[in-house]
BAPA-561752 format. One record per residue (C-alpha): y negated, z negated, x. Coordinates in pm, whole numbers, padded with zeros to 5 digits, always signed. Layout:
! BAPA-561752
YZX ...
END
This chain:
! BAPA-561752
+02358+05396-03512 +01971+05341-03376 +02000+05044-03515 +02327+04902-03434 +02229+04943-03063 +01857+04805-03078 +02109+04521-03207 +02357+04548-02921 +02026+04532-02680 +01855+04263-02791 +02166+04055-02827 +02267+04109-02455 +01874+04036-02391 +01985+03715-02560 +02302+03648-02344 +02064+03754-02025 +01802+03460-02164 +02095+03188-02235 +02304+03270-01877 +02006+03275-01685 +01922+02889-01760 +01992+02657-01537 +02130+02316-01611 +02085+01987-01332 +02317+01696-01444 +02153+01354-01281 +02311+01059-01304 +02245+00695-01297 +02326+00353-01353 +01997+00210-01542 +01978+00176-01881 +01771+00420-02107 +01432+00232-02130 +01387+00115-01775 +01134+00262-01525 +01434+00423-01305 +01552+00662-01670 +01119+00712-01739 +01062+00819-01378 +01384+01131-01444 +01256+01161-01765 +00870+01237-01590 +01073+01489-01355 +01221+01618-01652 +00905+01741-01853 +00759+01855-01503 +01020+02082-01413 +01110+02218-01773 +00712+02305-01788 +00671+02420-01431 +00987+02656-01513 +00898+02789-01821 +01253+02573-01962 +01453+02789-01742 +01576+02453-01562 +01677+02174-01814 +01727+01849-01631 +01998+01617-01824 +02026+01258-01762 +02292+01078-01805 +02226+00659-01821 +02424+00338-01825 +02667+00484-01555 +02812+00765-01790 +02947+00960-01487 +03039+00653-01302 +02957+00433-01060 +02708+00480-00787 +02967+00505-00487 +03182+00794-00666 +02849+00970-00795 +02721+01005-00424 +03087+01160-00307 +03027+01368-00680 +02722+01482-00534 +02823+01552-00195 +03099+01766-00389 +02834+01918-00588 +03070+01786-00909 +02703+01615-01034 +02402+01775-00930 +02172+01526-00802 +02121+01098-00917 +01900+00829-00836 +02096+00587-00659 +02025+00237-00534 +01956+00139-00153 +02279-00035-00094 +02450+00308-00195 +02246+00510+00039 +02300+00214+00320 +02711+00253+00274 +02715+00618+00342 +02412+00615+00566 +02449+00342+00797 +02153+00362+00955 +01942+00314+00664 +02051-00038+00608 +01849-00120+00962 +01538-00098+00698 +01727-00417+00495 +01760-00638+00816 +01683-01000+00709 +01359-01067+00729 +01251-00743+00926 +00956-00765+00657 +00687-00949+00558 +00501-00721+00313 +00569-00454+00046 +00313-00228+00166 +00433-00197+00511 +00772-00105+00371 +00619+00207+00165 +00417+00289+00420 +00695+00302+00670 +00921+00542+00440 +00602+00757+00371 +00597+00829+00750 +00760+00969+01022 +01074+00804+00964 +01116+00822+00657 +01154+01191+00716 +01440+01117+01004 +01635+00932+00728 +01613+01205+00508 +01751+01438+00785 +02064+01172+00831 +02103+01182+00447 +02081+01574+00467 +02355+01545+00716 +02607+01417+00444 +02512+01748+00240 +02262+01574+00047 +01916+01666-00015 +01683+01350-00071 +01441+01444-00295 +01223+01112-00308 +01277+00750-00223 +01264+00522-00470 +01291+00164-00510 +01596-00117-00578 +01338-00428-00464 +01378-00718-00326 +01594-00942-00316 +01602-01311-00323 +01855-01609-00311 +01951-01779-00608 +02174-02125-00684 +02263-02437-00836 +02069-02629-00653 +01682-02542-00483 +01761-02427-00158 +01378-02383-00044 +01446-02561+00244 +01699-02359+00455 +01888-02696+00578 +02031-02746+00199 +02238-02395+00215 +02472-02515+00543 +02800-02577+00410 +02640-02456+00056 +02970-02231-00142 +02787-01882-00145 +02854-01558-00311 +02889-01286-00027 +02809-00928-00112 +02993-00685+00018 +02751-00543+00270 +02652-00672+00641 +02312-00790+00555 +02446-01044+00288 +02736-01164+00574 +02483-01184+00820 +02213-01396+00603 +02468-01645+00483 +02683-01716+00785 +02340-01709+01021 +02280-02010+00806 +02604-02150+00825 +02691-02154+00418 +03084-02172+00328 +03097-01811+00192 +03303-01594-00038 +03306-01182-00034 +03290-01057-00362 +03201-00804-00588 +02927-00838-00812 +03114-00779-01169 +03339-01090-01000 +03019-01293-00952 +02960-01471-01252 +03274-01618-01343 +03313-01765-00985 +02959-01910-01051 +03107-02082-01385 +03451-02174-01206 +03237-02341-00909 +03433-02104-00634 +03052-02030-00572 +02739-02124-00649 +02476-01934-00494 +02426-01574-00450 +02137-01302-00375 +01978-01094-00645 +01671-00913-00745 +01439-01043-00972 +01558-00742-01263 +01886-00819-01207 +01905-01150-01207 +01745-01233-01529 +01905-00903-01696 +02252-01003-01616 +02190-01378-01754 +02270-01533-01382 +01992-01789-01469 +02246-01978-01697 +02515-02058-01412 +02261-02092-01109 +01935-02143-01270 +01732-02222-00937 +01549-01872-00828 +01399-01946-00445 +01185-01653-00375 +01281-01570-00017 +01204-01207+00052 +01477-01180+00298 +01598-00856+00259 +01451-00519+00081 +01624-00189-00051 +01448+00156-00150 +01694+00394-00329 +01606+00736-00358 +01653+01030-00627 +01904+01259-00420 +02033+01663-00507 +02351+01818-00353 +02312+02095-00114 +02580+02318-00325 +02342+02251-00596 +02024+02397-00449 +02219+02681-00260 +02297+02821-00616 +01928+02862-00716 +01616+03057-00613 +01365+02943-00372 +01168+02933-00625 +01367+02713-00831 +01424+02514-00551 +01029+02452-00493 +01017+02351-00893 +01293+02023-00793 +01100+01936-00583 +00721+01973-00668 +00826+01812-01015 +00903+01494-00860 +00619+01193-00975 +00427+01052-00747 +00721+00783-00571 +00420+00518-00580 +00367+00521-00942 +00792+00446-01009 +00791+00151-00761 +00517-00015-00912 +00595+00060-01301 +00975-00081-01129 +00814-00386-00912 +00572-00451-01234 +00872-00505-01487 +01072-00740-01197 +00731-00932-01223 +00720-00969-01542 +01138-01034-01633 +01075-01344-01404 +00746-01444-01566 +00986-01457-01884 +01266-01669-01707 +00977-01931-01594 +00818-01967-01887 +01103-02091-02058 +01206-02341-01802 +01390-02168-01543 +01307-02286-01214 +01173-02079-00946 +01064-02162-00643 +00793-01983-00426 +00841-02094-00067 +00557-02201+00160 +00506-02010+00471 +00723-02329+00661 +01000-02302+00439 +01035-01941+00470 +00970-01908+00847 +01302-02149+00868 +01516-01926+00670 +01384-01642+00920 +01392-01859+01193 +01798-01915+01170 +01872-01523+01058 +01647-01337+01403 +01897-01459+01621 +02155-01244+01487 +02002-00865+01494 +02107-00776+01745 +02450-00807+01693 +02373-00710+01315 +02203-00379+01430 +02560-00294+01675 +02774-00369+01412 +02661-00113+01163 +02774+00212+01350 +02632+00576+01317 +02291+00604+01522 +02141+00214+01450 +02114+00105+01816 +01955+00402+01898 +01733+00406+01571 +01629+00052+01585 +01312+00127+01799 +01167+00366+01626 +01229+00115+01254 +01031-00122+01483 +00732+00113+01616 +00744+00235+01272 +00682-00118+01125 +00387-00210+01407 +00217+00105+01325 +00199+00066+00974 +00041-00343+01016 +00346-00573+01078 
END
């Protein structure tokens, strides 16, 4: 009898052990091997340590629980419990985060980090928290340059020029400021229109680009730094009202350093389109002239850009401009 209830104990002790973990489902849409899946998997090992493996973090890759505009509502449901999700994502829900992908707002990478490192950084985070969302850490899409048929370095060739228009206002305000014949579409449509000549340009980032084979249709890569988008790693507030403080503080002191994923994520871009040149495929960096005209027909328009994307933009555009003259630009 002593013994069949030492059993019954240390079986419930057991049951007590098992219940008590907790499990975080994060999702994504990046392949397993890419620095986006090794930056969760770095989060991973940090919080499993830090919590003795009372909190197991499982990813899921390769868009397993769906694409990135259902996982945010997901998340917001607390159906998944947190993702990293790309800056055109974040932009959709949160409209005034897509006032830090104006065309050519930007000249330099650094003054883009430094500017979501600061003070207003932290107000986006409060308009993400807003949509029940805790963002954990900003991360980093890249970005993104104009590809084609035909070199369009010099802004003058893309007037009248059949372009691939992304769903978003910063890709209809870059093409029709320069007056190209564009199409809306979305990107799984993309590269059959390039084949069936109902486009032939587009915008893409460098990973992208070469890792969905885009060089074959529109092999011409004109590096034109118009337009830039973070991403962040992101947790839903049901989520984190279910555990401790404690385990709360684990989430988020686990998180690697956001520097070291944007570089180990800018470094493979680099080095994708160091591939793609080497064997041939043309891309073209544009002198200071060339790009300055690109910029030169886009400035005009954001104004009206900045009105038309709703939520708090007017009133945040300011401060995304103080921010970016503090930090050197």
């Amino acid at each position: 009898m002593k013994f069949a209830m030492m059993g019954a104990l240390a079986l419930g002790c057991l049951a007590t052990s098992a219940a008590a973990q907790v499990e975080i489902k994060v999702a994504s849409i990046a392949p397993a091997g890419t620095p986006w899946v090794a930056h969760l998997e770095a989060w991973e090992k940090n919080v499993e340590a830090a919590s003795n493996g009372e909190i197991d973090i499982v990813i899921f890759p390769s868009g397993q629980l769906g694409n990135e505009f259902d996982t945010f509502k997901q998340v917001q449901r607390g159906r998944i419990d947190a993702a990293s999700l790309s800056g055109g994502v974040l932009g959709a829900f949160v409209p005034e985060l897509s006032l830090m992908s104006t065309p050519y707002l930007f000249e330099k990478t650094q003054t883009i980090d430094c500017v979501y490192d600061g003070g207003l950084g932290d107000t986006y985070k409060e308009l993400v928290a807003d949509k029940g969302i805790e963002l954990l850490q900003w991360g980093e899409t890249g970005w993104v340059h104009v590809y084609a048929q035909d070199d369009l370095s010099d802004v003058t060739n893309a007037e009248g020029y059949k372009a691939r228009i992304a769903p978003h206002d910063m890709s209809r305000m870059l093409w029709s400021s320069v007056g190209a014949n564009g199409t809306e579409l979305p990107y799984a449509e993309t590269p059959a229109a390039l084949q069936t000549g109902l486009v032939k340009a587009g915008e893409s980032a460098e990973v992208s680009y070469v890792a969905f084979g885009l060089g074959k249709v529109a092999p011409h890569f004109m590096l034109t730094y118009h337009l830039h988008q973070a991403g962040g790693i992101v947790i839903s507030d049901r989520t984190m009202k279910g555990l401790s403080p404690e385990q709360q503080q684990i989430l988020r002191d686990g998180m690697p350093p956001a520097q070291a994923g944007r570089d180990s994520i800018r470094k493979m871009g680099a080095a994708l389109l160091g591939q793609y040149r080497d064997a041939g495929g043309p891309v073209h960096t544009l002198s200071d002239e060339q790009r300055a005209a690109w910029k030169a027909k886009v400035e005009p328009n954001w104004p009206a850009f900045v009105a038309g994307l709703g939520g708090d933009s007017e009133a945040l555009w300011p401060q995304v401009l103080e921010a970016k003259a503090t930090c050197g630009e």
